[in-house]
N, CA, C and O atoms as a CHARMM CRD file, in Angstrom:
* protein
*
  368
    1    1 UNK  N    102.20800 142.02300  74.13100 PROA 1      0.00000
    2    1 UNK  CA   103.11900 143.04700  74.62800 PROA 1      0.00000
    3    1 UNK  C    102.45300 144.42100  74.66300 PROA 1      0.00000
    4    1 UNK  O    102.99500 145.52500  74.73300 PROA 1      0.00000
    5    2 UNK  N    101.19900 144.11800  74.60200 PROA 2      0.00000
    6    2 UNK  CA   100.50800 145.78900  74.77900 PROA 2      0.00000
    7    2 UNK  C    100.85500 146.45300  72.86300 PROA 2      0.00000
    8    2 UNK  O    101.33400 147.58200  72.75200 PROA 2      0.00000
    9    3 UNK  N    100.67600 145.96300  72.10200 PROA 3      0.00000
   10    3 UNK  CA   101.36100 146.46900  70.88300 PROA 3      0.00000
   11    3 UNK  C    100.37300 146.40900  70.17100 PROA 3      0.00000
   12    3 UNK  O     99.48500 145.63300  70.52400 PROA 3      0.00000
   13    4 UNK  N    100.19600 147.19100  68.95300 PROA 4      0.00000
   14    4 UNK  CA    99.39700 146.41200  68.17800 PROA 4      0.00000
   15    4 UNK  C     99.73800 145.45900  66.82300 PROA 4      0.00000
   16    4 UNK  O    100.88100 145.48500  66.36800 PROA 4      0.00000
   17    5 UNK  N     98.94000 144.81600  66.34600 PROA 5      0.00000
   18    5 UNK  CA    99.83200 143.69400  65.96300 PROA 5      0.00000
   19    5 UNK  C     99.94700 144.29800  64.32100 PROA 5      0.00000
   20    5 UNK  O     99.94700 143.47600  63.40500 PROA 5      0.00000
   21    6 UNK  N    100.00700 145.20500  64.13800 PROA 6      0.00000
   22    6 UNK  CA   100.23300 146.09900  62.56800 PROA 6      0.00000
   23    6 UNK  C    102.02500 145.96700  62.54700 PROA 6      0.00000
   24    6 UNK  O    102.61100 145.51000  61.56500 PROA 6      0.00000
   25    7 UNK  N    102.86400 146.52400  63.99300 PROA 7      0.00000
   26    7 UNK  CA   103.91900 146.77900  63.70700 PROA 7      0.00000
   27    7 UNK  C    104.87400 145.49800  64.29100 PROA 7      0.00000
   28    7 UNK  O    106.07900 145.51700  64.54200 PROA 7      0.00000
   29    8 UNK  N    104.15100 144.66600  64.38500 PROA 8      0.00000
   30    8 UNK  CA   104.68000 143.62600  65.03100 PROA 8      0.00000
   31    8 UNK  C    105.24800 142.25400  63.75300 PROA 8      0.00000
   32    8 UNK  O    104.46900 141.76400  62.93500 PROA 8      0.00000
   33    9 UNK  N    106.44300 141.93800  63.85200 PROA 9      0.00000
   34    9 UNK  CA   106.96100 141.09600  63.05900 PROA 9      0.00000
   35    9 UNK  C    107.06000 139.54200  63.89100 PROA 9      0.00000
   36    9 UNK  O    107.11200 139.50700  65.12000 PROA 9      0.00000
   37   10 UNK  N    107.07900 138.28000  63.04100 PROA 10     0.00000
   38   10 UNK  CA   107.21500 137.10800  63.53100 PROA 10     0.00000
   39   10 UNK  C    108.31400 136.59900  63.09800 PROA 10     0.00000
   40   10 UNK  O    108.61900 137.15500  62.04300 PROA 10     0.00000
   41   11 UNK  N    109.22900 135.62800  63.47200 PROA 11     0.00000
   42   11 UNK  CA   110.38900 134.71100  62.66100 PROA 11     0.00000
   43   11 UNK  C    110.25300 133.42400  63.30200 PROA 11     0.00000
   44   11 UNK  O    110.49200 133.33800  64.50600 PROA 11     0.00000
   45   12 UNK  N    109.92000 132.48100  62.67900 PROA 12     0.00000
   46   12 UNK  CA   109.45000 131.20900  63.26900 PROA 12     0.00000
   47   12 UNK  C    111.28700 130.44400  63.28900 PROA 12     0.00000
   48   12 UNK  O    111.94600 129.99900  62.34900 PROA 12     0.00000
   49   13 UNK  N    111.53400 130.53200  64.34900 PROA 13     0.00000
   50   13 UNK  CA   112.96000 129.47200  64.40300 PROA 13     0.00000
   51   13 UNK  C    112.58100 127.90200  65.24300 PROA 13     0.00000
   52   13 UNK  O    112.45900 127.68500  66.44800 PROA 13     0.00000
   53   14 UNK  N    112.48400 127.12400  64.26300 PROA 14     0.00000
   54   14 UNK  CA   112.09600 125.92400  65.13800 PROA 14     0.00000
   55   14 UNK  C    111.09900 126.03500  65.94300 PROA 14     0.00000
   56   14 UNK  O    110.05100 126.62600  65.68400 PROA 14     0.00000
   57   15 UNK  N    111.45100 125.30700  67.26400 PROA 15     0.00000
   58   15 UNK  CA   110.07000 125.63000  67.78900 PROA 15     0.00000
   59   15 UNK  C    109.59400 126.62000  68.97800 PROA 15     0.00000
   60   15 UNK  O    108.92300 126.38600  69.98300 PROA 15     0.00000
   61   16 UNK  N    110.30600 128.05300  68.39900 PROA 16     0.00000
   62   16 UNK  CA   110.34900 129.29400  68.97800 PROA 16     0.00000
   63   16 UNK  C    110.13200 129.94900  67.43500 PROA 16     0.00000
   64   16 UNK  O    110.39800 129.68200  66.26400 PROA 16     0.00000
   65   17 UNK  N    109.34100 131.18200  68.39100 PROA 17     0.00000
   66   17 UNK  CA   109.17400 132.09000  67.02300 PROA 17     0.00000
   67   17 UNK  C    109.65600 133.90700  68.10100 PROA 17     0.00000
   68   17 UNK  O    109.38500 134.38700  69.20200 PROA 17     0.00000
   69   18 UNK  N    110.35300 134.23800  67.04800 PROA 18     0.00000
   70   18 UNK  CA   110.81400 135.69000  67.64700 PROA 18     0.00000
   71   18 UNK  C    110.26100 136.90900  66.95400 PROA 18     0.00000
   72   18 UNK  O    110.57700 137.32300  65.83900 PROA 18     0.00000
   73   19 UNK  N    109.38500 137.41700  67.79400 PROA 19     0.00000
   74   19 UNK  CA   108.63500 138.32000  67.93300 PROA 19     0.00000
   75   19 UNK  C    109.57800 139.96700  67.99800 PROA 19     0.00000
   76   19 UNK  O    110.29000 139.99400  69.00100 PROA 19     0.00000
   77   20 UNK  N    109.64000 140.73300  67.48700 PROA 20     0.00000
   78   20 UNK  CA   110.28700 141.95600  67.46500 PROA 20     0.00000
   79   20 UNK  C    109.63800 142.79600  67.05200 PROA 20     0.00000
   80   20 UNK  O    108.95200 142.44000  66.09400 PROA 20     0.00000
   81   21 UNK  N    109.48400 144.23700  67.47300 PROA 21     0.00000
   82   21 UNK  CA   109.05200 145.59700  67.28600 PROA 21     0.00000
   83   21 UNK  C    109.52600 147.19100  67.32900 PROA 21     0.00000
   84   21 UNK  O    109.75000 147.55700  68.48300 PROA 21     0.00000
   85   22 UNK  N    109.70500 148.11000  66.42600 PROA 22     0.00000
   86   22 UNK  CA   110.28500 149.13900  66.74400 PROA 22     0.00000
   87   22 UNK  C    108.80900 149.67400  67.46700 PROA 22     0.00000
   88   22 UNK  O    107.66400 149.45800  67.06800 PROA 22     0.00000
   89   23 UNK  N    109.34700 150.59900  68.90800 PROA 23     0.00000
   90   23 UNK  CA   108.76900 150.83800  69.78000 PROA 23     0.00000
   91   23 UNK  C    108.58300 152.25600  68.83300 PROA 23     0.00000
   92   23 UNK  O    109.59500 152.86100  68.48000 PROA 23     0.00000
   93   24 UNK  N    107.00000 152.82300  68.38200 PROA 24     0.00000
   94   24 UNK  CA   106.94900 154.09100  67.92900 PROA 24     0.00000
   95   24 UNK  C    107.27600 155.24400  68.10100 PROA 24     0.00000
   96   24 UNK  O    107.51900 156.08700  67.23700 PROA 24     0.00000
   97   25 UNK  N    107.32300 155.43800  70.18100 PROA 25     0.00000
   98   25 UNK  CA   108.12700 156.73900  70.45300 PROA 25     0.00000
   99   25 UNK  C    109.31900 157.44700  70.17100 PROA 25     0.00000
  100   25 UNK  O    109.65300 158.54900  69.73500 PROA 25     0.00000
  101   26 UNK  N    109.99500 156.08100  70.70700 PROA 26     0.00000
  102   26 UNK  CA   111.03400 156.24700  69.81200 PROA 26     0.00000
  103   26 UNK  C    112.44200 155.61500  69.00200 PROA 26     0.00000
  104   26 UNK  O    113.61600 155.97600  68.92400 PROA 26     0.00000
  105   27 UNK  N    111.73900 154.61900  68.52400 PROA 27     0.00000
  106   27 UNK  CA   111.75600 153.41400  67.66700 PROA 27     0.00000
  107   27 UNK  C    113.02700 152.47100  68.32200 PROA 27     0.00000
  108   27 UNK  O    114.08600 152.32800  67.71200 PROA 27     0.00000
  109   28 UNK  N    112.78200 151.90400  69.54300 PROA 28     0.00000
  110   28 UNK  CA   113.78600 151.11700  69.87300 PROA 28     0.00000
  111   28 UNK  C    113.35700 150.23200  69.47400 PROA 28     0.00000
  112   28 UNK  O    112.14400 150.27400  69.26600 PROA 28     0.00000
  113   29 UNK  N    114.12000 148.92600  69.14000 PROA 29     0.00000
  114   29 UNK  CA   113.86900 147.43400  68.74500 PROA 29     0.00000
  115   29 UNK  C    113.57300 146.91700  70.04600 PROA 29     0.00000
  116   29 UNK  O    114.32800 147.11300  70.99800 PROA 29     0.00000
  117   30 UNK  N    112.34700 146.16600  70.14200 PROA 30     0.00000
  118   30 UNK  CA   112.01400 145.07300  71.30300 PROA 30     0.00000
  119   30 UNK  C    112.07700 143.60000  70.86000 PROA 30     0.00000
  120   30 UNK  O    111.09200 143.17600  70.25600 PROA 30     0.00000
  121   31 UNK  N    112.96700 142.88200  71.05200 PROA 31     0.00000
  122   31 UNK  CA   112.33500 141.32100  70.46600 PROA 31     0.00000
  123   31 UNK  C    112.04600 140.32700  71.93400 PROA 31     0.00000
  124   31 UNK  O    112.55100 140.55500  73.03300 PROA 31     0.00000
  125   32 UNK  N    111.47000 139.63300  71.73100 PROA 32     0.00000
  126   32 UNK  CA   110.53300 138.34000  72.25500 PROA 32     0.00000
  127   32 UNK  C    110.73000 137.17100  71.89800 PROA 32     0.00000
  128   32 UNK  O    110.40900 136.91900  70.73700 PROA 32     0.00000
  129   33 UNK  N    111.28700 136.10500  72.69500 PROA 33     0.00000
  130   33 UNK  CA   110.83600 134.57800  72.23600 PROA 33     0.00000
  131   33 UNK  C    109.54800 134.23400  73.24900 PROA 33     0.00000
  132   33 UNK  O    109.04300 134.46500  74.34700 PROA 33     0.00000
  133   34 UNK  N    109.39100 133.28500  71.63700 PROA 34     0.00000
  134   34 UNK  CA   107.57800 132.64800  72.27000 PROA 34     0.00000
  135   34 UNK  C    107.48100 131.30100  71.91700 PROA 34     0.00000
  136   34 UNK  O    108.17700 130.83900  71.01300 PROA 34     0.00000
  137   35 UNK  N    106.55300 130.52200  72.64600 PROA 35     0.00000
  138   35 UNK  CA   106.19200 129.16300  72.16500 PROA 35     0.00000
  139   35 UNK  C    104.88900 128.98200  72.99500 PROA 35     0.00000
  140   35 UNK  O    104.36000 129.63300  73.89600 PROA 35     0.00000
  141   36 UNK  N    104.58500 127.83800  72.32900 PROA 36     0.00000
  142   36 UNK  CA   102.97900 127.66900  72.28300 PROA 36     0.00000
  143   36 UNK  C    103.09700 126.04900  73.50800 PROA 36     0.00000
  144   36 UNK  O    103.83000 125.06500  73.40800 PROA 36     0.00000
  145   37 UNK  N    102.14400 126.36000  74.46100 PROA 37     0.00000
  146   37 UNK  CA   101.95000 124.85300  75.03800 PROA 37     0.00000
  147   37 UNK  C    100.68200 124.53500  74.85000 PROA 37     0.00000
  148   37 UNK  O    100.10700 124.72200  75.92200 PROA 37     0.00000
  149   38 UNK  N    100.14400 124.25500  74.26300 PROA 38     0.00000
  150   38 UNK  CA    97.99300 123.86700  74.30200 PROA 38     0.00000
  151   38 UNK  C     98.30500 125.25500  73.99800 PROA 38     0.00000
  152   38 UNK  O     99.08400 125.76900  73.19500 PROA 38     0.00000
  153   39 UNK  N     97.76200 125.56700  74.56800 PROA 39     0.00000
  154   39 UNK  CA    96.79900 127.25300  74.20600 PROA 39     0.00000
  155   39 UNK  C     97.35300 127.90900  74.92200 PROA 39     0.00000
  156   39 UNK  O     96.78400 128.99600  74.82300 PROA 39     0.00000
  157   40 UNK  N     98.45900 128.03400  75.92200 PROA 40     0.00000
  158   40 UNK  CA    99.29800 128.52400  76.35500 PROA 40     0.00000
  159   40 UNK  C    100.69900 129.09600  75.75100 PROA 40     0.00000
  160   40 UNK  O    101.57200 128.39600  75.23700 PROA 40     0.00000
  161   41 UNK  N    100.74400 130.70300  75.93900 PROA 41     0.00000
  162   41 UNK  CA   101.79500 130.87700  75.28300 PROA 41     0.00000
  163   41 UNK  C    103.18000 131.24100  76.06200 PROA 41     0.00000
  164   41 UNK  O    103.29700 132.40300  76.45300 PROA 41     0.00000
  165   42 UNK  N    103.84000 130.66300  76.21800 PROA 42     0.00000
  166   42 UNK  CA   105.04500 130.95300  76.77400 PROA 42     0.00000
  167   42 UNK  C    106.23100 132.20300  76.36600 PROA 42     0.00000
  168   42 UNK  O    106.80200 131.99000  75.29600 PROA 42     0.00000
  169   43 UNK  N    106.48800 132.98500  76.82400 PROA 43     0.00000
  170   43 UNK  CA   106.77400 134.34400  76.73600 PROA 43     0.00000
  171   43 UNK  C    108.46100 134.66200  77.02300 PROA 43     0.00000
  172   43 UNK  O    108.57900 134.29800  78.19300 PROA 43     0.00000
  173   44 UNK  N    109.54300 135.04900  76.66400 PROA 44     0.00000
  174   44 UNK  CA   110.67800 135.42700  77.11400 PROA 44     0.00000
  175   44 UNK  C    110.88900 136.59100  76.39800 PROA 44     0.00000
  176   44 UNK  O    110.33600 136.90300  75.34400 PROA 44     0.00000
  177   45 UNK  N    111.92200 137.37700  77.17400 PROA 45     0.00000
  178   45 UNK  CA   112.55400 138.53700  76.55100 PROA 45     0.00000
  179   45 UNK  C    113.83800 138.37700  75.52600 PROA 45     0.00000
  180   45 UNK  O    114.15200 137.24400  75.88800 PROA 45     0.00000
  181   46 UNK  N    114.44000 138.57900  74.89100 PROA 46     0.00000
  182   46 UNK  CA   115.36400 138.02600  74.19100 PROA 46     0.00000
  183   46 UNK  C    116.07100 137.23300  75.09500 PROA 46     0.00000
  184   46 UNK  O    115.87200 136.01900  75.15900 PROA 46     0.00000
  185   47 UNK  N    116.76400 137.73100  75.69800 PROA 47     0.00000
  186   47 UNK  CA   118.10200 136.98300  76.36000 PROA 47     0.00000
  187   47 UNK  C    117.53100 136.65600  77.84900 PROA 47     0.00000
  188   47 UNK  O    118.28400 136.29100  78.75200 PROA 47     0.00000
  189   48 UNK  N    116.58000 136.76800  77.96400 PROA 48     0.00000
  190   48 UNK  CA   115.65600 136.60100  79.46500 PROA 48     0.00000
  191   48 UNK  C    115.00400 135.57500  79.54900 PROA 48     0.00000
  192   48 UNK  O    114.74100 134.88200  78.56600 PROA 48     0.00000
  193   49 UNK  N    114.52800 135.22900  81.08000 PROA 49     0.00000
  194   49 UNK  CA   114.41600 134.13500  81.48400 PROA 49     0.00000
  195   49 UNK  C    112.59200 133.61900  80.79400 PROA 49     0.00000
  196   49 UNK  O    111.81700 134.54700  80.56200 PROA 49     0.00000
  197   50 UNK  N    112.23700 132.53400  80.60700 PROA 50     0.00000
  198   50 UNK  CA   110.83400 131.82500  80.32800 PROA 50     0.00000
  199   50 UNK  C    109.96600 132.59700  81.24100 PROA 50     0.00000
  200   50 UNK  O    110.36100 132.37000  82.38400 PROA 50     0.00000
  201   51 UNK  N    108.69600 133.62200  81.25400 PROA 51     0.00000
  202   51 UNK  CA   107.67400 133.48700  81.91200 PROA 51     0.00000
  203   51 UNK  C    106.82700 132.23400  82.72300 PROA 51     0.00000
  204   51 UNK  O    105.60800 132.11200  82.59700 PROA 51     0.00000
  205   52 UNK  N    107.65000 131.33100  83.56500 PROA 52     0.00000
  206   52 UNK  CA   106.66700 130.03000  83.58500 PROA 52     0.00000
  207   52 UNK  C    106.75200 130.50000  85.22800 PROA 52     0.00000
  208   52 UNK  O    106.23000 129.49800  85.71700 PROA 52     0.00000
  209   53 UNK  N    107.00000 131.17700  86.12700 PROA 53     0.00000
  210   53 UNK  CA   107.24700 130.98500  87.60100 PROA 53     0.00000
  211   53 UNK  C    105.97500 131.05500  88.11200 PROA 53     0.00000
  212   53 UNK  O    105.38800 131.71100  87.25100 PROA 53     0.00000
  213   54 UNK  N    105.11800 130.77200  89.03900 PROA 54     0.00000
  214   54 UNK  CA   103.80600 130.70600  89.45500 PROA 54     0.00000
  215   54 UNK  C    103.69000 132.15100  89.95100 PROA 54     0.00000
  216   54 UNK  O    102.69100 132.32600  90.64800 PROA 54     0.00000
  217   55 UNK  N    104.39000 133.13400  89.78300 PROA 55     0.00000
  218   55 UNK  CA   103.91500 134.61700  90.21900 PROA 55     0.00000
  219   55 UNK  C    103.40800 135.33000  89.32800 PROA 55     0.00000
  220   55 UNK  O    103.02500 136.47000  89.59300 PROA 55     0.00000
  221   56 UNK  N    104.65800 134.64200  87.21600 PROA 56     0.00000
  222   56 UNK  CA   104.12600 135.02000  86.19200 PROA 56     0.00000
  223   56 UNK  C    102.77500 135.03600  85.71900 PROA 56     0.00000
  224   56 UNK  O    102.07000 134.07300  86.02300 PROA 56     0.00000
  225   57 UNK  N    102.34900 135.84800  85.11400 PROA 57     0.00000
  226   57 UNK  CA   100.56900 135.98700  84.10300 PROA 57     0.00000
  227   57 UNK  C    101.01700 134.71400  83.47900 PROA 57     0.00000
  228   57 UNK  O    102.06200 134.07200  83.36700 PROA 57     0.00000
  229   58 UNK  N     99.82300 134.63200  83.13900 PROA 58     0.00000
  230   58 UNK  CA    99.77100 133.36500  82.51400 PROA 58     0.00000
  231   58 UNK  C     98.96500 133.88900  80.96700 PROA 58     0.00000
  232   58 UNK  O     98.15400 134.81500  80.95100 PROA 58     0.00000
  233   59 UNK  N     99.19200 133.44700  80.27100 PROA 59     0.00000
  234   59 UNK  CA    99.02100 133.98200  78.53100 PROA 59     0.00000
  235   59 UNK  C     98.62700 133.12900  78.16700 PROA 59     0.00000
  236   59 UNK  O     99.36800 132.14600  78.14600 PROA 59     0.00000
  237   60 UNK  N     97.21800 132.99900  77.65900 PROA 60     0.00000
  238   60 UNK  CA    96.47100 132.03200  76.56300 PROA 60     0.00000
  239   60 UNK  C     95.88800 132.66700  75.65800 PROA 60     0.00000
  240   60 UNK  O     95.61800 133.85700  75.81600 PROA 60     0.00000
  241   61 UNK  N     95.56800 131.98000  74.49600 PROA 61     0.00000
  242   61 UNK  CA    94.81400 132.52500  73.07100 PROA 61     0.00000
  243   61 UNK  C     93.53800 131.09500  72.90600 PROA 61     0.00000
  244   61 UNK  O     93.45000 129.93100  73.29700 PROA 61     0.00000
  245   62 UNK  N     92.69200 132.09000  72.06200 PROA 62     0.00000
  246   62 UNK  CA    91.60400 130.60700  71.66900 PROA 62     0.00000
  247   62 UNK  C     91.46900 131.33100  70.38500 PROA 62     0.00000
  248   62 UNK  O     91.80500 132.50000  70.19900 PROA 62     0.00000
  249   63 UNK  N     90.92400 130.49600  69.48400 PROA 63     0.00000
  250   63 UNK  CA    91.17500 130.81300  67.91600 PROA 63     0.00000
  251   63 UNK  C     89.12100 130.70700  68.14100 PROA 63     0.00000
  252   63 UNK  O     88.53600 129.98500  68.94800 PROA 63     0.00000
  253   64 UNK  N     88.42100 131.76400  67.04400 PROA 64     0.00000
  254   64 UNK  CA    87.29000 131.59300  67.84100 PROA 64     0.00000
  255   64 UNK  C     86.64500 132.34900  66.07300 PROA 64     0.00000
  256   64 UNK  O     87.46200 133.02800  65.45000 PROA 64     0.00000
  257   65 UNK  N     85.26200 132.14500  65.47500 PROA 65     0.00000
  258   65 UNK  CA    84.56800 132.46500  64.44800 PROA 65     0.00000
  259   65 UNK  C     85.04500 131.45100  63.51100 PROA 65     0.00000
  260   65 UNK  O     84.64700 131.75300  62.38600 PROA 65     0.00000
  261   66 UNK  N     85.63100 130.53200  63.50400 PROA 66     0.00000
  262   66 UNK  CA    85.66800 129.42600  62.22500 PROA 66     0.00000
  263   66 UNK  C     87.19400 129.73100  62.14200 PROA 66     0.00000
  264   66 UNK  O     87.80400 129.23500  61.19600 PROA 66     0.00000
  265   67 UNK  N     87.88600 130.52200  63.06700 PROA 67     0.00000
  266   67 UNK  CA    89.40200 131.19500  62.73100 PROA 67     0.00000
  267   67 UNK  C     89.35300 132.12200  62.04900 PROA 67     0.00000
  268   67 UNK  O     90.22600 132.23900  61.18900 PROA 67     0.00000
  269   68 UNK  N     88.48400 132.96900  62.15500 PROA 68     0.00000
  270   68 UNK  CA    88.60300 134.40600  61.85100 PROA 68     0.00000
  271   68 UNK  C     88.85200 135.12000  63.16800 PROA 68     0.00000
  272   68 UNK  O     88.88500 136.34800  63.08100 PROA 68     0.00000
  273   69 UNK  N     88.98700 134.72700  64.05600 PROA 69     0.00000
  274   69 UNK  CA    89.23700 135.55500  65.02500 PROA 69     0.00000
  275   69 UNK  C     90.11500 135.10600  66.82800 PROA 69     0.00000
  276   69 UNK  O     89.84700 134.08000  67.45300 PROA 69     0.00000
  277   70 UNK  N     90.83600 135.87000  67.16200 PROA 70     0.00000
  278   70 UNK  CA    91.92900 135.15000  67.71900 PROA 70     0.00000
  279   70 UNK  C     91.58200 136.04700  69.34900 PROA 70     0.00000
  280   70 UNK  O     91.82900 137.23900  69.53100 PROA 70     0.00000
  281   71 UNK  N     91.17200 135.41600  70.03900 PROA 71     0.00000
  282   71 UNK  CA    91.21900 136.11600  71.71100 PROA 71     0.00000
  283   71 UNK  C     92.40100 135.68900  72.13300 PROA 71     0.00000
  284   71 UNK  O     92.89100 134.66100  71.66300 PROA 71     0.00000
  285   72 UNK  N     93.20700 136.64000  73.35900 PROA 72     0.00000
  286   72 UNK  CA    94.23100 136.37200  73.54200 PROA 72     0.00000
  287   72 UNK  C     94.24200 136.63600  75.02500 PROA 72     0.00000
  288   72 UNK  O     94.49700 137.82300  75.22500 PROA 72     0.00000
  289   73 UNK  N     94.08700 136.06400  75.95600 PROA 73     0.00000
  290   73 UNK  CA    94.14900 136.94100  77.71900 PROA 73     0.00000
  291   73 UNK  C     95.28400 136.63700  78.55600 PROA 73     0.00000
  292   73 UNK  O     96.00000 135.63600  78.55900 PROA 73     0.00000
  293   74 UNK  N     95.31600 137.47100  79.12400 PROA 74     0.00000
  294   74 UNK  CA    96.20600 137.47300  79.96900 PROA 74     0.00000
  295   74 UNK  C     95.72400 137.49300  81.24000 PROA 74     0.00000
  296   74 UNK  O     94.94900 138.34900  81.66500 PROA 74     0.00000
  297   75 UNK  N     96.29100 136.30000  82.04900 PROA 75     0.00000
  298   75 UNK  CA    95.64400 136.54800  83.89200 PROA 75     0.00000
  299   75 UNK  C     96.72100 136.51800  84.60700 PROA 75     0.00000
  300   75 UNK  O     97.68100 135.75300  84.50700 PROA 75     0.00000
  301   76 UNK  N     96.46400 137.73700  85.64300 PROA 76     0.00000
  302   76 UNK  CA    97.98500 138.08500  86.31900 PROA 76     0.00000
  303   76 UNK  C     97.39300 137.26600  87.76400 PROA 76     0.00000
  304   76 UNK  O     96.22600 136.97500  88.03000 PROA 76     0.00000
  305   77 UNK  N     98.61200 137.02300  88.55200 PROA 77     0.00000
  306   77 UNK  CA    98.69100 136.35500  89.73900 PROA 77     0.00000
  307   77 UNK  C     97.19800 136.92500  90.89600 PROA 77     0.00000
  308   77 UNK  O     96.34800 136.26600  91.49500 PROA 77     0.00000
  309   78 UNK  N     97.42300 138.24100  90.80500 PROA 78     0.00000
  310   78 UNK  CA    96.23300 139.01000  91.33500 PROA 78     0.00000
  311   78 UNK  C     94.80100 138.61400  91.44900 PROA 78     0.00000
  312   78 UNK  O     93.88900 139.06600  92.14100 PROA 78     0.00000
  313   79 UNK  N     94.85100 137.71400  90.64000 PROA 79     0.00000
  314   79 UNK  CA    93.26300 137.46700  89.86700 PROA 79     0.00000
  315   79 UNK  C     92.62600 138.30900  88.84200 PROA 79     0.00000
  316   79 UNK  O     91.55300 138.12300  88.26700 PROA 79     0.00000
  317   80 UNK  N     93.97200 139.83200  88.63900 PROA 80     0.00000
  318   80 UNK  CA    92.70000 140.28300  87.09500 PROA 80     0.00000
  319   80 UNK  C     93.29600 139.79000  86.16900 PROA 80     0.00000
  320   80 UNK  O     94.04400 138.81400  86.22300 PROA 80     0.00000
  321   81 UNK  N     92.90000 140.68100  84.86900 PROA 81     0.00000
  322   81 UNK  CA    92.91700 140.21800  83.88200 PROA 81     0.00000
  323   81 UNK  C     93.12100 140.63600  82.90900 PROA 81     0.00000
  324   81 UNK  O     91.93000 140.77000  82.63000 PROA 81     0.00000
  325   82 UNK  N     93.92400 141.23000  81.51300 PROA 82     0.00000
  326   82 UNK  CA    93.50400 141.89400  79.98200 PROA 82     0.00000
  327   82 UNK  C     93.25900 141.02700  79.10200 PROA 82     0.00000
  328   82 UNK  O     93.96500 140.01900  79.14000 PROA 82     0.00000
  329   83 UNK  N     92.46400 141.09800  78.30100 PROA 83     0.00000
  330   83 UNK  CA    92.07200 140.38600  77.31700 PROA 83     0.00000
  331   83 UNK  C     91.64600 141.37700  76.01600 PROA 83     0.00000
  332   83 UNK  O     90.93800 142.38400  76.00600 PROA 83     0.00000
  333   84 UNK  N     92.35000 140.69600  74.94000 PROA 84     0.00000
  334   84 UNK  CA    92.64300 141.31300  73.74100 PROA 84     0.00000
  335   84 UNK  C     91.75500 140.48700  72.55400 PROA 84     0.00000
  336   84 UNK  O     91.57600 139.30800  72.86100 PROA 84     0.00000
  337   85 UNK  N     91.23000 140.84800  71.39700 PROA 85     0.00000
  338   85 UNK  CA    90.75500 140.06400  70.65200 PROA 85     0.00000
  339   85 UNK  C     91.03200 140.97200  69.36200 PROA 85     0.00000
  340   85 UNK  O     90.94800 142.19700  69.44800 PROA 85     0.00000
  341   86 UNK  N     91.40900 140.24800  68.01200 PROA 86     0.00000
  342   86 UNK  CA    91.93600 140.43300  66.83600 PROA 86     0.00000
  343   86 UNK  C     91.14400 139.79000  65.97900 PROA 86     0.00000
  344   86 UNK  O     90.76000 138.63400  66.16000 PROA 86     0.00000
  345   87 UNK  N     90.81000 140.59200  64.86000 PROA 87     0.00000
  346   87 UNK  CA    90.13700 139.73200  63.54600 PROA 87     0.00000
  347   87 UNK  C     91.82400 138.96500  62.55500 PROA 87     0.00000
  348   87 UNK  O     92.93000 139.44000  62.81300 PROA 87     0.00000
  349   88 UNK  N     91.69700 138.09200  61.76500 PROA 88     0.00000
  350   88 UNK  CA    92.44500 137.67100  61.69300 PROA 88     0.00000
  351   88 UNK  C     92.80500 138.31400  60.81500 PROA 88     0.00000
  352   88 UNK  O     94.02700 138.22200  60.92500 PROA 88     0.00000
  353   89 UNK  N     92.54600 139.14400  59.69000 PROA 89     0.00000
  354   89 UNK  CA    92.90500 140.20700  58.37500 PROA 89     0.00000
  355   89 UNK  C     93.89000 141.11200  59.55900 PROA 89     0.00000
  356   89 UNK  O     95.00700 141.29700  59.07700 PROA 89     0.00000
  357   90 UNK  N     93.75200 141.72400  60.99400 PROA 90     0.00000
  358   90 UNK  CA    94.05600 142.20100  61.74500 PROA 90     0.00000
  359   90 UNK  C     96.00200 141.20700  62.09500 PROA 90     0.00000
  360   90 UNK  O     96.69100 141.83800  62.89600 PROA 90     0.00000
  361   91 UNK  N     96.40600 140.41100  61.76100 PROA 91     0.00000
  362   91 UNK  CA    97.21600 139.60300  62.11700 PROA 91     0.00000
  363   91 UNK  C     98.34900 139.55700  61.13400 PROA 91     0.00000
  364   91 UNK  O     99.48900 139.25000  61.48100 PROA 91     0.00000
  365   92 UNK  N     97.98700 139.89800  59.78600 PROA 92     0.00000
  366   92 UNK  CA    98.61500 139.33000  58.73000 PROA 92     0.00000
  367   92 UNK  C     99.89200 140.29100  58.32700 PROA 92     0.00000
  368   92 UNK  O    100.62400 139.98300  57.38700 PROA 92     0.00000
């Protein structure tokens, strides 16, 4: 979500985990449902629809240094791209 993952909370419900954040400017609550397919992460807004439509980015992670370290990219329909990478002390 463009965030960094210091202020970012997890709640694992089954097999969704909800992701929420007070936004720092000026601290609105954002939450997120997520789930994992392979290495694919599937993305919703709380009450919003699944990221899966073929126009959506597509969101993968690879776990990478023995699992010390977590890449995460994102590829938008366009063909570019962001890609993020986290040490895992960075996660906790």
């Amino acid at each position: 979500m463009g965030r960094k993952p210091s202020i970012m909370k997890a709640q694992p419900e089954g097999e969704i985990t909800i992701v929420s954040y007070n936004r720092p400017s000026d601290w609105t609550l954002w939450k997120y449902r997520c789930r994992l397919e392979g290495t694919r992460v599937i993305w919703a807004s709380e009450t919003g629809r699944w990221r899966t439509d073929p126009l959506d980015s597509v969101v993968t992670f690879e776990v990478l240094d023995k699992g010390n370290r977590v890449r995460i990219v994102e590829r938008h329909e366009d063909g570019s791209q962001n890609e993020y990478s986290y040490r895992r002390s960075e996660l906790r």
